[in-house]
ZAMARGU-4260 file (C-alpha; in steps of 0.2 Angstrom, whole numbers, plus 5000, padded with zeros to 4 digits):
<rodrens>
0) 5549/4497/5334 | 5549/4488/5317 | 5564/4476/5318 | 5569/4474/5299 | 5587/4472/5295
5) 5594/4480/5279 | 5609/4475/5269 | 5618/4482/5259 | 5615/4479/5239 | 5624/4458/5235
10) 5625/4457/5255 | 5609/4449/5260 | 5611/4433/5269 | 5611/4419/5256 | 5601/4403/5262
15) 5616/4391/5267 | 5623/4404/5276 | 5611/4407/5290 | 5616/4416/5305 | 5612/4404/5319
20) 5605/4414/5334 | 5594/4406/5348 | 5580/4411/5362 | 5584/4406/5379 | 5570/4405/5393
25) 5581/4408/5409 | 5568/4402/5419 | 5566/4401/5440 | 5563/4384/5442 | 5568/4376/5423
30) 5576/4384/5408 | 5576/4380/5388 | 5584/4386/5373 | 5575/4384/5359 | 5581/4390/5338
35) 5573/4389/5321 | 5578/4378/5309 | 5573/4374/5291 | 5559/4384/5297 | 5554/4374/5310
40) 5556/4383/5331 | 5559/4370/5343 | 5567/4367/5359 | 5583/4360/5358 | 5586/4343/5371
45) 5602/4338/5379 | 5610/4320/5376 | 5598/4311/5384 | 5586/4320/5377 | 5579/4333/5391
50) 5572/4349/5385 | 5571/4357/5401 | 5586/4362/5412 | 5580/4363/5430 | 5587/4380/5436
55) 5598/4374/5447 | 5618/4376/5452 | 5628/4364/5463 | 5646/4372/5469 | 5660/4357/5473
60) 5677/4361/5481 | 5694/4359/5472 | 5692/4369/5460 | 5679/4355/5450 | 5668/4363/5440
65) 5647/4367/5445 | 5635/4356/5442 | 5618/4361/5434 | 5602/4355/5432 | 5595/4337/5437
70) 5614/4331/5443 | 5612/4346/5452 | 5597/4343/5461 | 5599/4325/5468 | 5611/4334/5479
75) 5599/4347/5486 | 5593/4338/5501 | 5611/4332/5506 | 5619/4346/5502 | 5608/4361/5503
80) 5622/4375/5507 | 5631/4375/5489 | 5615/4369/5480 | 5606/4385/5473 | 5590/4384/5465
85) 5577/4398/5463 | 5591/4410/5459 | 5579/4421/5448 | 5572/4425/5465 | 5588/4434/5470
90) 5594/4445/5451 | 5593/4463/5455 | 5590/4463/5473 | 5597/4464/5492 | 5597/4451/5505
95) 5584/4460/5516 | 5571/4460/5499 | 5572/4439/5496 | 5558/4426/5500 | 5562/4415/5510
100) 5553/4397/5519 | 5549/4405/5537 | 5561/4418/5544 | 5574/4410/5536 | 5586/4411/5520
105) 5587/4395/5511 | 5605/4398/5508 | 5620/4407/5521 | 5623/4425/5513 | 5638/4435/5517
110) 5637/4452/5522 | 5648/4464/5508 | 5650/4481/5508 | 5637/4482/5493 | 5621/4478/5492
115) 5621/4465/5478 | 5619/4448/5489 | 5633/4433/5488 | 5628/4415/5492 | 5643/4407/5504
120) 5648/4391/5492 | 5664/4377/5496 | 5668/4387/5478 | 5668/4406/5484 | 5655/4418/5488
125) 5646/4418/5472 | 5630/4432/5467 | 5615/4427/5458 | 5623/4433/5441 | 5637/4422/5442
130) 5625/4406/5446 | 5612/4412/5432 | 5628/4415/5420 | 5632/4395/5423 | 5615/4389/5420
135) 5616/4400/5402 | 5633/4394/5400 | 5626/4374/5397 | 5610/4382/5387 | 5624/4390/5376
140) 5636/4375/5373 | 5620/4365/5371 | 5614/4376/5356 | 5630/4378/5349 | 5633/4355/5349
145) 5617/4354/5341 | 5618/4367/5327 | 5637/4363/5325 | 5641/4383/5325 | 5643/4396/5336
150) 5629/4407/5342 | 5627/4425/5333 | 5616/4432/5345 | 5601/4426/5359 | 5586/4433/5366
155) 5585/4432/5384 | 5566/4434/5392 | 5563/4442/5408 | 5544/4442/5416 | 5539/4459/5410
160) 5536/4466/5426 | 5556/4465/5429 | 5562/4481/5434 | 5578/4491/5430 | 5589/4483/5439
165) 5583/4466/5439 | 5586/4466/5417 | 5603/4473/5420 | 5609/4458/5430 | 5600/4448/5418
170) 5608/4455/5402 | 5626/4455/5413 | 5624/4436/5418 | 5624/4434/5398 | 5639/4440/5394
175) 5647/4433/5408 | 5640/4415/5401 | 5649/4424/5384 | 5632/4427/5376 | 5627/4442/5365
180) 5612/4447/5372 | 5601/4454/5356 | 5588/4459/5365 | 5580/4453/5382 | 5560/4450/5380
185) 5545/4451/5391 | 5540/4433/5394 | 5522/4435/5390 | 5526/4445/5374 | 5537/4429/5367
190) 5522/4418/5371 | 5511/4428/5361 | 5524/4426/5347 | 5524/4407/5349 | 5506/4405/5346
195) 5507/4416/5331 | 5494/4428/5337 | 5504/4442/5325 | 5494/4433/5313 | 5477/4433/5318
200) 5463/4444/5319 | 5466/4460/5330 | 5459/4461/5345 | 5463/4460/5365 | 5473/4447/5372
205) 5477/4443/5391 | 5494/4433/5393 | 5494/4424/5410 | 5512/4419/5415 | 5515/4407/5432
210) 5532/4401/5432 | 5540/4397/5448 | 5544/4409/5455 | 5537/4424/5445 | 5521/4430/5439
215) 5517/4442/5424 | 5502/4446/5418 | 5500/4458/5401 | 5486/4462/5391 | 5489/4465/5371
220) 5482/4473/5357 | 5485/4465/5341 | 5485/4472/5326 | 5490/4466/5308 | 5507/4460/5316
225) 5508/4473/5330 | 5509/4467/5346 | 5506/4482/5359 | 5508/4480/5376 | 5492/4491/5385
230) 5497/4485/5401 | 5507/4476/5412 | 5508/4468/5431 | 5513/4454/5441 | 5524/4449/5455
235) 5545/4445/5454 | 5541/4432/5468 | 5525/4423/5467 | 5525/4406/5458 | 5524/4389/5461
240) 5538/4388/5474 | 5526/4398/5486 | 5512/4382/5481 | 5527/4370/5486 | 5532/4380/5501
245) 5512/4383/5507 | 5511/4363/5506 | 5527/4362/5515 | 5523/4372/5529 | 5508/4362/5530
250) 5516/4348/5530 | 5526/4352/5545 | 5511/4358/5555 | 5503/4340/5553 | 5519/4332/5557
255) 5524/4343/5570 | 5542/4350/5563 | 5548/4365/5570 | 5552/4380/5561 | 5571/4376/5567
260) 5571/4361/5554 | 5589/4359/5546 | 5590/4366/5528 | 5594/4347/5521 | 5575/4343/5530
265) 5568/4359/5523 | 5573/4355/5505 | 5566/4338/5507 | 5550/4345/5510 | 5550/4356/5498
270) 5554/4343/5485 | 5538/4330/5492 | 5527/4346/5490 | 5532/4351/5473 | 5528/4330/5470
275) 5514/4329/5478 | 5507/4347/5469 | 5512/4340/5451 | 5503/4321/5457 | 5487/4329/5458
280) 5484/4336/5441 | 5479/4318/5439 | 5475/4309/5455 | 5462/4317/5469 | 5472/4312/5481
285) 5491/4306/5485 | 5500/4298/5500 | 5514/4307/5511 | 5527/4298/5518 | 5538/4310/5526
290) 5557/4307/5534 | 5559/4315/5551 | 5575/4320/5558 | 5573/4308/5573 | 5577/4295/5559
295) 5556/4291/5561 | 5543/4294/5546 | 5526/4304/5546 | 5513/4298/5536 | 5499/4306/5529
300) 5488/4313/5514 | 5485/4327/5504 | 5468/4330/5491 | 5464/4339/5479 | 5452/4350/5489
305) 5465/4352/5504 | 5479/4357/5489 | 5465/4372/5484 | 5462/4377/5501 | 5483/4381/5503
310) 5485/4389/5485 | 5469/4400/5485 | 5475/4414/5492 | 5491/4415/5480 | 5479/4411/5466
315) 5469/4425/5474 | 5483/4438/5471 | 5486/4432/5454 | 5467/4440/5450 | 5470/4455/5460
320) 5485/4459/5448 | 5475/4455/5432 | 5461/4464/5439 | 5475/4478/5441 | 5482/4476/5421
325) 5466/4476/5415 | 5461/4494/5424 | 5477/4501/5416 | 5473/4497/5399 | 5456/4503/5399
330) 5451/4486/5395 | 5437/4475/5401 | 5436/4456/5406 | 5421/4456/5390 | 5436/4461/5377
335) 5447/4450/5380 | 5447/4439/5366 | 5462/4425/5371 | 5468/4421/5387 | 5486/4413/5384
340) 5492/4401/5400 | 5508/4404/5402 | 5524/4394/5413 | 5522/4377/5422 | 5512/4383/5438
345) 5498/4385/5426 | 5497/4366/5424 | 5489/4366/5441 | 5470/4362/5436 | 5466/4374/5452
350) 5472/4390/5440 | 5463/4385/5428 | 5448/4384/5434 | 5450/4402/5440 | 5456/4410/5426
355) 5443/4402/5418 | 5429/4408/5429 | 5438/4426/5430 | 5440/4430/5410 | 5422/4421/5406
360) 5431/4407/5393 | 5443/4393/5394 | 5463/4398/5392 | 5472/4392/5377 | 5484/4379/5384
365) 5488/4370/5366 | 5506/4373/5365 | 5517/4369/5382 | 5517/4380/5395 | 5535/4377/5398
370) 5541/4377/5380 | 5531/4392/5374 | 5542/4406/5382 | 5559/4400/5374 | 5552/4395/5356
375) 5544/4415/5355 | 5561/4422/5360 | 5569/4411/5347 | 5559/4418/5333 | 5564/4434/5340
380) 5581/4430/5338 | 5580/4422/5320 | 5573/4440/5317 | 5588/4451/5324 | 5600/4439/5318
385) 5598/4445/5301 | 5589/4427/5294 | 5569/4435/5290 | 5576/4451/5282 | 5556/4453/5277
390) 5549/4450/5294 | 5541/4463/5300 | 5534/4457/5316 | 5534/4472/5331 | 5535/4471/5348
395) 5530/4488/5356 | 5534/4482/5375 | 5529/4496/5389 | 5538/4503/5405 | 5532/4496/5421
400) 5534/4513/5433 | 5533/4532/5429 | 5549/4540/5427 | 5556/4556/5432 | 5567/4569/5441
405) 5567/4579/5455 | 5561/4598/5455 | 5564/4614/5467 | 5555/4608/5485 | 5556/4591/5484
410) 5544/4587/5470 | 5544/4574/5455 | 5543/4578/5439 | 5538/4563/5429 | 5546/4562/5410
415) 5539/4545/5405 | 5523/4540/5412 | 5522/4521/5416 | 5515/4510/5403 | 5521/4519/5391
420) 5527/4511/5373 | 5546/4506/5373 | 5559/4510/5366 | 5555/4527/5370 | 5566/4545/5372
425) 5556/4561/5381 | 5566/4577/5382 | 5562/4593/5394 | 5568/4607/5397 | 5571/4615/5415
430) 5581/4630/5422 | 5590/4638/5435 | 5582/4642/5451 | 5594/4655/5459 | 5606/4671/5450
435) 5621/4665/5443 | 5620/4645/5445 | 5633/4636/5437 | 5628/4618/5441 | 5614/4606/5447
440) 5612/4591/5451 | 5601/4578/5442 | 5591/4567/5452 | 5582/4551/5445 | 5567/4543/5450
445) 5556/4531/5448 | 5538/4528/5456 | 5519/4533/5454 | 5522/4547/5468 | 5522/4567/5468
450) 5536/4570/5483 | 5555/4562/5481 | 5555/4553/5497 | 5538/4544/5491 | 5549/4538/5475
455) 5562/4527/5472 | 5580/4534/5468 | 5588/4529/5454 | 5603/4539/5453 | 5609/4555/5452
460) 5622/4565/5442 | 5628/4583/5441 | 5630/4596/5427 | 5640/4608/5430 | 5649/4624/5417
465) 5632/4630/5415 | 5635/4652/5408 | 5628/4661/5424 | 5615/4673/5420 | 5599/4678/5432
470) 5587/4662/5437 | 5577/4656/5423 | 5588/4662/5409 | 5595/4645/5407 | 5589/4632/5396
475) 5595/4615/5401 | 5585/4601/5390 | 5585/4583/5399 | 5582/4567/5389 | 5577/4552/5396
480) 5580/4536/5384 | 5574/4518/5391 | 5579/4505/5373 | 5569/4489/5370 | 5575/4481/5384
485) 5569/4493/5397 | 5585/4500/5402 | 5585/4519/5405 | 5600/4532/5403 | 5597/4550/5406
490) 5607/4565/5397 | 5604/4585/5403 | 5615/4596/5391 | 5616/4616/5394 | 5609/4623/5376
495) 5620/4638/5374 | 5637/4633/5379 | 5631/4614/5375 | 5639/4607/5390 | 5632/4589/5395
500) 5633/4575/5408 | 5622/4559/5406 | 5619/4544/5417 | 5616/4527/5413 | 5605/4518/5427
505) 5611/4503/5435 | 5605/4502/5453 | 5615/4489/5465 | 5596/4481/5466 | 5581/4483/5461
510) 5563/4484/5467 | 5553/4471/5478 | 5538/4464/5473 | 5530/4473/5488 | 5539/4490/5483
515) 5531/4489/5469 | 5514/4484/5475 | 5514/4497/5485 | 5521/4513/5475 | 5504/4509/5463
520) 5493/4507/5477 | 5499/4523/5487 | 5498/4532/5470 | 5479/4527/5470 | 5476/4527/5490
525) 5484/4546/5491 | 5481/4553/5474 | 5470/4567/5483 | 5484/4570/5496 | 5496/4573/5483
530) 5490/4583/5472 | 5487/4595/5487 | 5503/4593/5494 | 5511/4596/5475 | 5501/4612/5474
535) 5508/4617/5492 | 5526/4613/5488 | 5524/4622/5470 | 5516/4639/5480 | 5533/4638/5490
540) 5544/4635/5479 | 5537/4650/5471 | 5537/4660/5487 | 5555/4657/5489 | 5560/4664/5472
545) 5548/4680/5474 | 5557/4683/5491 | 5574/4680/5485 | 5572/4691/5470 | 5565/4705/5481
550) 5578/4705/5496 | 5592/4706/5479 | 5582/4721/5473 | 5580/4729/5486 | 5598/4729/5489
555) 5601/4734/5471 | 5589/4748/5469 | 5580/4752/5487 | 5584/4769/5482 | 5571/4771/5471
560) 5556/4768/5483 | 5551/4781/5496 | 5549/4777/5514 | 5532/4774/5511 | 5533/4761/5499
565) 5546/4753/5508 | 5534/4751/5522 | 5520/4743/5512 | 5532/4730/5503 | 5540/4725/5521
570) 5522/4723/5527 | 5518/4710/5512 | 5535/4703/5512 | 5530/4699/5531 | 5514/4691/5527
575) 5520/4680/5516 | 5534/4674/5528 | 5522/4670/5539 | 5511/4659/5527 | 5526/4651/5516
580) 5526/4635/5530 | 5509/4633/5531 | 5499/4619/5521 | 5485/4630/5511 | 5491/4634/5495
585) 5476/4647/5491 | 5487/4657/5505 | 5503/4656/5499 | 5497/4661/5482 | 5486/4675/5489
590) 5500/4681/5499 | 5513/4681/5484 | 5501/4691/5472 | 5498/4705/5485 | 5516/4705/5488
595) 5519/4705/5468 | 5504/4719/5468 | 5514/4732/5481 | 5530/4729/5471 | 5522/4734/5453
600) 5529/4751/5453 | 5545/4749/5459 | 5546/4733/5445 | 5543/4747/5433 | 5557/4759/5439
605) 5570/4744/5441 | 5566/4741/5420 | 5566/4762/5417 | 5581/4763/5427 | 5589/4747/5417
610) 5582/4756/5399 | 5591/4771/5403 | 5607/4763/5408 | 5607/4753/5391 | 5604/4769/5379
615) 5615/4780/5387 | 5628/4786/5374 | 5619/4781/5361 | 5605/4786/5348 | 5588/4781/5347
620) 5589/4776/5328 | 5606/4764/5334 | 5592/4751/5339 | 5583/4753/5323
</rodrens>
């Protein structure tokens, strides 16, 4: 998608007028808002002069307003039940889906009649959009004091492995926060933009993003200013938290705490762990001098080689994942050109050393990792917003799952494979299955799988004043549409009468890291499986519409056969019930062409007998 803007003639945007637009990094541990000006793409600071908003909401009783960010987080510990933190965690998803410490939610949910989960504050039950739309509403009032105007536009990013649901809450905590949301961006695309690799020499690069509480990893092809995402993994919950919360739960092993700690010690913990982590990217080793709830203190310490020995296995799944990207895009470790480090967990020299030992070459690391997310998203949004009319940077993101709809016996038709380039449309057509059906339902899907109840449903709509005619004579084209943000709506319209019904997908919450982890490995594990099984279902689904369409013939026209022939077409039609439930499809399919061979004759007297009935009264020449 080339983003250019075109005004009209004497319209263009004259240099004093400028439309001020901004990118925000909505991230799960800290966020930033960075703009352009006089050229220049910074990140903007707050009064005294912090760049970086910690991501974190503190709800207060009569009727005061939240707090948020470091205010925020000195109340943590002492007030852990209406201070939220990590809420990135929970866009998009149920209660059942969240990481938590242990067996146990960080925060007291309350069960809804919905699946969309709400945190218990002194303030209200609030959800995750309405905590990440107060974090965006500071960002927002913080851009517009320093530029002295209101905003135009922003550019939220989202790691690119977010999935339907989780970028709709995203884009809705925005304009809840009063934002217009341009465009929402995968994080290691705007990183890419940051370093300015639109203007280097093509080639292959691998952007590794650990934030807190996400990982992404996407591997680019850049060309002459086109930035083409090949591929893309990660994880929506594996970051730097799960480093804090290994160490804590460490911790409590060597000072005996029980898993029944209070959340006020819990958050403690997990603010020494995050301390001690962050202490030894400089020192080998740091003391620990831990508050117990017996009013006593443990004390103890932590090394660099003890720190490893916690964080190796999450490092671990960070490689598995890249290995993962890398297979999608058909690319291997020797092509990559750049490695760009990504997010504030990547400041932990431990991922380093193993990114650099994985890609063969040390990762760029030259701008900061926690900066470089929000300063690509605000040259995005200095783009959109009208201000480099000439720019023509593209961004060519992909979707992270297949999409698709569900066929006669339970199978999935896929209309957008993943990875594939967005914004995209794909358009198929499809019919009816039975004689005179004036409606079906549309089922949407997403997932890797051949059969519906492998997949994830998305939604589901119905169509209905569709002309009845035989099965088959319909034509009803469905278009699936996913824009640049990765949001998907789905349109079936009739092609005759031109009746439509269309859907646009916004699931309650979306997928887990470990749905999605798993819907690619079962596609890999049981590709063999399902391609037998799809072959089995499509022989019965064909079985069913031969039978069907005999038993109304014969009803129709069982006059024109002899006794005979009646015989031998009950003795194939018997056959094939028998077979129709087995699992060999070579059967099935055998057992419909002898069934289609006995009834060749009568087809051909069913169409003389129709021939006849059309011509009658009339002359040959008529038809000329």
């Amino acid at each position: 998608m080339a983003l250019l803007q075109i005004s009209e003639p004497g319209q263009s945007t004259k240099p004093h007028e400028r439309r001020f637009a901004a990118g925000i990094d909505l991230g799960t541990t800290n966020s930033l808002v960075a703009t352009v000006r006089s050229g220049q793409t910074d990140t903007l600071p707050d009064e005294q002069g912090e760049h970086l908003l910690p991501s974190v909401v503190r709800y207060l009783d009569n009727e005061q307003a939240p707090v948020v960010g470091t205010q925020a987080i000195q109340s943590a510990a002492d007030d852990p039940l209406n201070t939220i933190s990590s809420v990135k965690r929970f866009m998009g998803r149920g209660v059942k889906d969240i990481k938590h410490l242990g067996d146990r939610l960080p925060y007291e949910f309350v069960q809804t009649d919905t699946s969309v989960p709400r945190i218990k504050t002194v303030a209200g039950d609030k959800s995750p959009i309405e905590v990440s739309a107060e974090i965006l509403h500071v960002l927002k009032k913080r851009a517009e004091k320093t530029l002295g105007d209101e905003l135009k536009g922003v550019v939220i990013t989202v790691p690119a492995y977010f999935d339907d649901a989780q970028r709709q809450a995203t884009k809705d905590a925005g304009k809840l926060a009063g934002l217009n949301v341009m465009r929402l961006l995968n994080e290691p695309t705007a990183a890419a933009v940051a370093y300015g690799l639109d203007k280097s020499a093509e080639g292959i690069t691998a952007v590794f993003d650990l934030g807190g509480g996400t990982f992404d990893i996407s591997i680019l092809r850049l060309n002459k200013g086109v930035f083409e995402v090949l591929s893309t993994a990660g994880d929506t919950a594996l970051g730097g938290d799960d480093f804090d919360h290994a160490i804590a739960q460490w911790i409590m092993s060597q000072a005996n705490i029980g898993e029944d700690a209070s959340h006020g010690v819990i958050r403690r913990l997990l603010h020494d762990a995050r301390s001690a982590k962050e202490a030894l990217a400089d020192v080998e080793s740091v003391e620990l001098n831990i508050d117990l709830q017996d009013g006593s203190a443990w004390q103890g310490q932590l090394d660099r080689e003890q720190l490893n020995k916690l964080i190796d296995p999450l490092i671990q799944k960070t490689l598995i994942t890249s290995r993962r990207a890398l297979r999608d895009a058909n690319v291997s470790v020797d092509e990559v050109k750049a490695v760009v480090m990504v997010g504030g967990s990547t400041r932990t020299l431990r991922v380093r050393e193993k990114i650099e030992e994985f890609f063969g070459q040390p990762p760029m690391v030259d701008i900061d990792p926690d900066k470089v997310v929000a300063v690509g998203a605000a040259i995005q949004a200095d783009v959109l917003a009208g201000n480099k009319p000439d720019d023509e940077l593209l961004l060519l993101d992909v979707i992270p799952l297949s999409l698709g709809l569900e066929t006669m016996g339970g199978l999935v038709e896929k209309i957008i494979p993943r990875n594939t380039t967005i914004p995209v449309a794909r358009a198929q057509d499809f019919t009816t299955f039975k004689d005179g059906q004036t409606g079906m339902t549309v089922h949407v899907l997403q997932g890797e799988r051949e059969l519906v109840s492998d997949c994830r449903s998305l939604g589901q709509f119905s169509l209905q004043g569709i002309p009845a005619m035989v099965a088959g004579a319909a034509r009803i084209r469905v278009t699936f549409q996913v824009d640049a943000d990765g949001l998907l709506s789905v349109t079936a319209e009739e092609e005759t009468k031109r009746v439509e019904a269309s859907i646009q997908i916004k699931p309650s919450y979306g997928l887990t890291d470990t749905e999605i982890e798993s819907m690619l490995k079962d596609s890999i594990e049981h590709a063999k499986d399902d391609v037998e099984l799809r072959n089995v279902r499509e022989q019965q689904v064909e079985a069913d519409r031969v039978m069907d369409a005999l038993q109304i013939a014969l009803q129709q026209d069982g006059d024109l056969l002899t006794a005979e022939e009646v015989k031998t077409i009950e003795k194939a039609l018997l056959a094939l019930h028998k077979v129709r439930d087995g699992e060999d499809h070579h059967k099935i399919k055998s057992a419909i062409d002898k069934l289609n061979e006995a009834t060749t004759d009568f087809a051909a007297r069913r169409m003389n007998k129709s021939i006849k009935q059309a011509l009658a009264g009339h002359q040959v020449d008529e038809f000329d």
